[in-house]
C-alpha positions as CSV (number, residue, x, y, z in Angstrom):
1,X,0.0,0.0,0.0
2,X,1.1,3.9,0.3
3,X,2.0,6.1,-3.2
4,X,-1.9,5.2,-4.8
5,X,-1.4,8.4,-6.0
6,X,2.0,8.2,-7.9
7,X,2.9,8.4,-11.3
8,X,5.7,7.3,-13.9
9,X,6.8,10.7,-14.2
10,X,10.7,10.7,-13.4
11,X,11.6,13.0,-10.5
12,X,15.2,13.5,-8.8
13,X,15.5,12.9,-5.2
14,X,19.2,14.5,-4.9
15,X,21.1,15.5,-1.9
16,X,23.7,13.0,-2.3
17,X,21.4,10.2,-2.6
18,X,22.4,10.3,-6.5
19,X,19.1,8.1,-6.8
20,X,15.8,8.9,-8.5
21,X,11.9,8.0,-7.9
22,X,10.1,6.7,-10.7
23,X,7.5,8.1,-9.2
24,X,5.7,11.5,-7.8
25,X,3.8,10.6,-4.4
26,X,0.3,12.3,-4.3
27,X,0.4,15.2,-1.7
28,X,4.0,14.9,-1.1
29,X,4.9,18.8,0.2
30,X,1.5,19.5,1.8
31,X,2.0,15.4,3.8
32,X,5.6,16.3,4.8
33,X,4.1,20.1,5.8
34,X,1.7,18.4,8.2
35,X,4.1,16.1,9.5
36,X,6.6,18.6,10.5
37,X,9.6,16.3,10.8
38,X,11.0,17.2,13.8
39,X,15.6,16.5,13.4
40,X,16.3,13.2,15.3
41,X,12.9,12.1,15.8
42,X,11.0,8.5,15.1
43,X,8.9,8.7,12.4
44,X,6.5,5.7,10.6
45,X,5.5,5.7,7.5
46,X,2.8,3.0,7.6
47,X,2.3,2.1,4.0
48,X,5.7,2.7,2.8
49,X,5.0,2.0,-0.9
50,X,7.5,2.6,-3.0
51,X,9.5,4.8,-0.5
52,X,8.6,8.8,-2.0
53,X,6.9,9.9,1.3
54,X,9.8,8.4,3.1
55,X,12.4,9.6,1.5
56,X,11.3,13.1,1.9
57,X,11.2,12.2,5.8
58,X,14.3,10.9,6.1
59,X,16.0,13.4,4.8
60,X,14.5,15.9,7.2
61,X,15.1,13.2,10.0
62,X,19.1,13.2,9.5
63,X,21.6,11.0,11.3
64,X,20.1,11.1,14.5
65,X,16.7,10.2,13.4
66,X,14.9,6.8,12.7
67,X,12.3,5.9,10.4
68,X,10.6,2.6,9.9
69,X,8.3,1.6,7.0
70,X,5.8,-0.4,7.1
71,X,3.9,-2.2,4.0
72,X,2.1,-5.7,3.1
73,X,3.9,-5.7,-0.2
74,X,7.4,-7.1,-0.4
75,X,7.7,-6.0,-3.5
76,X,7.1,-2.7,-2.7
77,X,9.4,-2.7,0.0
78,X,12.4,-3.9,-2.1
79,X,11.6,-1.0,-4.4
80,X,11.5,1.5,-1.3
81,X,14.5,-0.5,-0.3
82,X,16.7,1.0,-3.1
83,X,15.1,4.7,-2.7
84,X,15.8,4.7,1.0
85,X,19.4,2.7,0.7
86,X,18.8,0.0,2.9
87,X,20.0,-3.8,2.6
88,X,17.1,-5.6,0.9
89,X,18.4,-9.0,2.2
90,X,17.4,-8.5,5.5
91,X,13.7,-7.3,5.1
92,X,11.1,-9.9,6.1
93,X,8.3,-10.3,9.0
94,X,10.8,-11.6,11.2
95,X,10.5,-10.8,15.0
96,X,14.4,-8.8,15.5
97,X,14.9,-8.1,11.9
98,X,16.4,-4.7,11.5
99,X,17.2,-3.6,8.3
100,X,20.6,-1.5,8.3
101,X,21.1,1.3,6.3
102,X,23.7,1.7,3.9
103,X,26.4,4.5,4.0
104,X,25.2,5.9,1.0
105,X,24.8,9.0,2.0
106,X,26.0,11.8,4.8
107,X,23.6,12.5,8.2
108,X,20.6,9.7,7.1
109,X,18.5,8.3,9.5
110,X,18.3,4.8,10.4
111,X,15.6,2.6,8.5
112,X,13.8,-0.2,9.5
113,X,11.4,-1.7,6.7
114,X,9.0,-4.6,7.7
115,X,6.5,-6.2,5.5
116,X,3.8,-5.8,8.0
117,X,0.4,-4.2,8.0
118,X,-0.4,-1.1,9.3
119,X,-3.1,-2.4,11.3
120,X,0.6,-3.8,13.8
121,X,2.0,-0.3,13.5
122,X,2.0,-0.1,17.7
123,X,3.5,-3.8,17.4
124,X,7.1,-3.8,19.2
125,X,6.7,0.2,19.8
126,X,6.7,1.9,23.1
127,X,4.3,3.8,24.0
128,X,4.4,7.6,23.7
129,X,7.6,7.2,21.4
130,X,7.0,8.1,18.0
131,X,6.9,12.0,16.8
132,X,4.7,11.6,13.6
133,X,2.8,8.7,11.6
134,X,2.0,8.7,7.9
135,X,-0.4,6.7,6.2
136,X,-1.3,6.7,2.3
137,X,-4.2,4.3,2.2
138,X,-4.5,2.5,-0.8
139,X,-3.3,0.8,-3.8
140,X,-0.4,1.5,-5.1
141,X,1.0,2.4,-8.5
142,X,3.0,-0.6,-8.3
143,X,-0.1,-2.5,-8.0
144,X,-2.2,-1.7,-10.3
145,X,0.3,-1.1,-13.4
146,X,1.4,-4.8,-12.8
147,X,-1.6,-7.5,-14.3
148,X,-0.4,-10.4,-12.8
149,X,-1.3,-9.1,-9.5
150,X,-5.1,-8.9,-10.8
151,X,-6.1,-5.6,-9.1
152,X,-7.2,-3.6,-12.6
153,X,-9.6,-4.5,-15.3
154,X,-7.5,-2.4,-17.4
155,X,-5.6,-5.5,-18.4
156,X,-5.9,-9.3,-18.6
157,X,-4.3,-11.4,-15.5
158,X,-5.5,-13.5,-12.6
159,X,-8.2,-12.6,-10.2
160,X,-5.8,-12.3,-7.0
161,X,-5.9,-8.7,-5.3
162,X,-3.6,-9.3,-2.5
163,X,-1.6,-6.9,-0.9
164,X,0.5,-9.4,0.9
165,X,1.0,-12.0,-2.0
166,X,1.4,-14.7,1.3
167,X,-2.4,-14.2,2.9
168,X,-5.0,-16.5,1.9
169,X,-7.7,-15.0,0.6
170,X,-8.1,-13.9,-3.2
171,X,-10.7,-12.2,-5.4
172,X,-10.8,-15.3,-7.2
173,X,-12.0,-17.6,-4.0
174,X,-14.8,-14.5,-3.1
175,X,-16.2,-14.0,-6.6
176,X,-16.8,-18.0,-6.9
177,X,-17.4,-18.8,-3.7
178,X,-19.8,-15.8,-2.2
179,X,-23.2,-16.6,-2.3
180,X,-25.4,-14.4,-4.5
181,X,-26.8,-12.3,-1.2
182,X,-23.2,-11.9,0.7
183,X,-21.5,-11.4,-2.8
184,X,-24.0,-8.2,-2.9
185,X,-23.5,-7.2,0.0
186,X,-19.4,-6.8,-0.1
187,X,-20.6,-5.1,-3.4
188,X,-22.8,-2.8,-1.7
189,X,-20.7,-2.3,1.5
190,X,-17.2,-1.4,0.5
191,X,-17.9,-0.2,-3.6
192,X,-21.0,2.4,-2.7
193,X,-22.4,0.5,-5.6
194,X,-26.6,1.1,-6.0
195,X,-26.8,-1.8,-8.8
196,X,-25.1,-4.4,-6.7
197,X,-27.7,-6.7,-6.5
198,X,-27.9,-6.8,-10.3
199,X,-24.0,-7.5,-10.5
200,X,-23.9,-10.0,-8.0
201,X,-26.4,-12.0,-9.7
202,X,-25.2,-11.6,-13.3
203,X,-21.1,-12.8,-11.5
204,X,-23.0,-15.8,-9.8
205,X,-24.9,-17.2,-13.2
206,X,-21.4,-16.4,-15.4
207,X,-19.3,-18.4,-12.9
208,X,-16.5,-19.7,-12.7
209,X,-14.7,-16.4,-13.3
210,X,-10.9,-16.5,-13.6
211,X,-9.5,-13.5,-15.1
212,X,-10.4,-9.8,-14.3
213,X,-11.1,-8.9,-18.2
214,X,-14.0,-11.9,-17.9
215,X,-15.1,-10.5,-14.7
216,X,-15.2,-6.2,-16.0
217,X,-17.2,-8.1,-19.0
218,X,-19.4,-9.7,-16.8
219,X,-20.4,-6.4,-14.6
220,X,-20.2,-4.3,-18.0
221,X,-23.1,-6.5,-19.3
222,X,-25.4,-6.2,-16.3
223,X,-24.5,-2.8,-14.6
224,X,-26.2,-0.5,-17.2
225,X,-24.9,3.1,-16.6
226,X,-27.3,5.0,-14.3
227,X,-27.4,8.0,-15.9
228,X,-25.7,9.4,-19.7
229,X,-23.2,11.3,-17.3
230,X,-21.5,8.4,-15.8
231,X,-17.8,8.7,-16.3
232,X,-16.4,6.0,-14.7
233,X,-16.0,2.2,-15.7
234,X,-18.8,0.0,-14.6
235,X,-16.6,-2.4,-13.1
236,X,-14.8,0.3,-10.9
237,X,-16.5,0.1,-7.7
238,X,-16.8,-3.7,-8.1
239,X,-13.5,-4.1,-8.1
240,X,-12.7,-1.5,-5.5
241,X,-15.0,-3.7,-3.1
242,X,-13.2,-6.4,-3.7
243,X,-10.0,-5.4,-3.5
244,X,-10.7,-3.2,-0.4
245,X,-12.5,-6.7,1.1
246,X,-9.7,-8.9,0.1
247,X,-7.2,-7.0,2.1
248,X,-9.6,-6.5,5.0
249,X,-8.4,-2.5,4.4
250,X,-11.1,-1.1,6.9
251,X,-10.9,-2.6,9.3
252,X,-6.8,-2.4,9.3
253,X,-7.6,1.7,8.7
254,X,-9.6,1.5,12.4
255,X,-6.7,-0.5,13.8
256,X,-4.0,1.9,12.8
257,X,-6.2,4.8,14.1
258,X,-7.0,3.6,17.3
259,X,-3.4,2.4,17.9
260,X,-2.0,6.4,16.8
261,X,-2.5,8.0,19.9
262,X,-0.8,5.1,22.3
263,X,2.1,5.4,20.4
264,X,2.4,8.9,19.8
265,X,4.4,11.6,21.9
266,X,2.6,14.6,23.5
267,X,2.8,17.0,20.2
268,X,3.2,13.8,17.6
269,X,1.2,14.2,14.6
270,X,-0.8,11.5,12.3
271,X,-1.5,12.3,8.7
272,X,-3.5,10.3,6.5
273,X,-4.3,9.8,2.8
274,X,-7.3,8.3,1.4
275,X,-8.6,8.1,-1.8
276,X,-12.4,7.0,-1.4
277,X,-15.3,8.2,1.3
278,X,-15.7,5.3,3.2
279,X,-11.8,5.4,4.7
280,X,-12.2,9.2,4.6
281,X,-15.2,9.0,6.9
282,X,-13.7,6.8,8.8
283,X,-10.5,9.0,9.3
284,X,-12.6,12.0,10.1
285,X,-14.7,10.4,12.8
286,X,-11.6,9.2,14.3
287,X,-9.9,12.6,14.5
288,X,-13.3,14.2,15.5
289,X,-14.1,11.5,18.6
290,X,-10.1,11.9,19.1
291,X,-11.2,15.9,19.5
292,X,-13.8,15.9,21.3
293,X,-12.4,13.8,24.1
294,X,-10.1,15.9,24.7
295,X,-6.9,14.2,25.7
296,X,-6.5,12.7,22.0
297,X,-6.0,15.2,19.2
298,X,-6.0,18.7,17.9
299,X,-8.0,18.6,14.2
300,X,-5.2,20.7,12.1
301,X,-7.4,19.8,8.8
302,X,-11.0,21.6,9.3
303,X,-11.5,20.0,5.6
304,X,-9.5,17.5,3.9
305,X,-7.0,18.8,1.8
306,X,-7.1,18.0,-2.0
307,X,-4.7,17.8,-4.5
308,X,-4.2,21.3,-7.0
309,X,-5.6,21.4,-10.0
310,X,-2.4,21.2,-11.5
311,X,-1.5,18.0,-9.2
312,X,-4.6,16.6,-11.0
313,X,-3.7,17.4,-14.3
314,X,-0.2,16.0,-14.0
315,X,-1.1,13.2,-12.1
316,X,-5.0,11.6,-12.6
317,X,-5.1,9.1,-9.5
318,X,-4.6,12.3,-7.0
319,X,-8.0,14.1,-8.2
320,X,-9.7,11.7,-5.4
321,X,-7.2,11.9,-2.6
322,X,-7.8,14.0,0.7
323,X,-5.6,14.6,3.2
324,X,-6.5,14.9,7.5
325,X,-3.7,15.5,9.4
326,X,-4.6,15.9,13.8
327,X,-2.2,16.7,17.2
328,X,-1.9,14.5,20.1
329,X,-2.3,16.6,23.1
């Protein structure tokens, strides 16, 4: 997860790390604003991706500092791996694994990466010891350009969806094995999706489904735009629901936030990412019961913070993100 929003675009990192991103994270300066990287601090970035949003923290962090990254993906985290300059041999899920970096470059932080989900960020963290959390919810660039992985309808490949390429569940085994009223429901439930009823039937009638060109045909057919306006792909919030299901992201998005403040020094901040209204919702009501309890958070976002027009025009995916960002107290 993390970097949903990036693009191809090639864009120099510098400062002696004589490396470059193949890839523009979405809301990079006004994320690393809200963060306010504090010199020498410990920092999280919870969906690492593909190591833009960390990059830009570590250099802040200099020598004193420590970050760790966190993400589901190893691939990802080999990629962020070579951004960050850390030893990719030593990444893993192992309990004690810590990830040296390389002396690549003058006054850089430590880095840990673990392929972990941000739903364990507090997992082997004291409490009340980390200055700032980031979280880019989402799929990633990575992701969704690769159609083996099976997360686009944009091209042919298997219907798998995972995140972490080890966990058990795939699209494939919930598309043919949902019944037709829980299939609708998921539909429903995580894709906003009024015609779910209709789509779960049509997917239960047409299976076995394999691929994710067969199953975009099969919603295509029976999800009849709703109006002449619609702009988006039938198949999108399908495939969102799935996806979002597959990867139990929700509920991982509620873990993360109620595990924030526990970790978190008096004056730490948490910024998150999201790209659709159901984790945005959930992100606000967090911040807001944080708020209003009074020993939690300070809301430093009245409104989420979008992406400029001309972030939208060079980079598509970052039209839907919004940013919250919140104070402990």
């Amino acid at each position: 997860m993390g970097d949903e929003g990036s693009t191809d675009t090639p864009q120099g990192v510098g400062h002696g790390g004589g490396r470059e991103l193949s890839h523009v994270p979405v809301l990079l300066k006004e994320a690393i604003d809200f963060l306010a990287v504090r010199r020498g601090g410990t920092y999280i970035d919870a969906t690492v991706g593909l190591g833009g949003h960390s990059y830009e923290i570590a250099r802040r962090l200099g020598a004193p500092g420590h970050l760790i990254g966190l993400d589901k993906d190893p691939a990802a985290l080999e990629k962020a791996a070579a951004v960050l300059g850390v030893r990719s041999s030593v990444l893993g899920k192992a309990e004690g694994s810590e990830p040296k970096t390389q002396d690549l470059r003058p006054d850089w932080p430590a880095v840990t990466l673990l392929q972990r989900s941000f739903a364990e960020i507090a997992k082997g963290v004291e409490p009340g010891s980390v200055d700032g959390v980031l979280a880019d919810i989402g799929v990633s660039s990575l992701q969704l350009d690769d159609a083996a992985r099976g997360f686009s309808f944009q091209a042919e490949g298997p219907l798998d969806m995972r995140m972490d390429p080890t966990s058990e569940r795939t699209a494939e085994q919930v598309v043919n094995h949902l019944d037709e009223r829980q299939l609708a429901d998921v539909i429903y439930e995580f894709g906003e999706e009024r015609r779910s009823r209709r789509i779960a039937r049509a997917i239960c009638r047409s299976r076995p489904i394999r691929t994710t060109a067969q199953l975009a045909d099969v919603i295509s057919a029976a999800a009849r735009p709703m109006n002449r306006g619609e702009r988006i792909h039938p198949a999108t919030r399908t495939f969102q629901a799935l996806r979002i299901f597959v990867n139990r992201e929700l509920d991982d998005l509620k873990a993360l936030l109620e595990a924030a403040p526990r970790i978190l020094k008096s004056g730490g901040r948490v910024v998150v990412i999201s790209f659709h209204s159901l984790e945005d919702r959930i992100v606000k009501d967090a911040f807001r019961e944080g708020a209003n309890q009074g020993m939690y958070y300070r809301i430093l976002t009245k409104k989420p913070v979008t992406a400029s027009e001309e972030e939208g025009d060079r980079n598509p995916r970052a039209r839907s993100a919004k940013l919250r960002a919140a104070e402990k107290v």
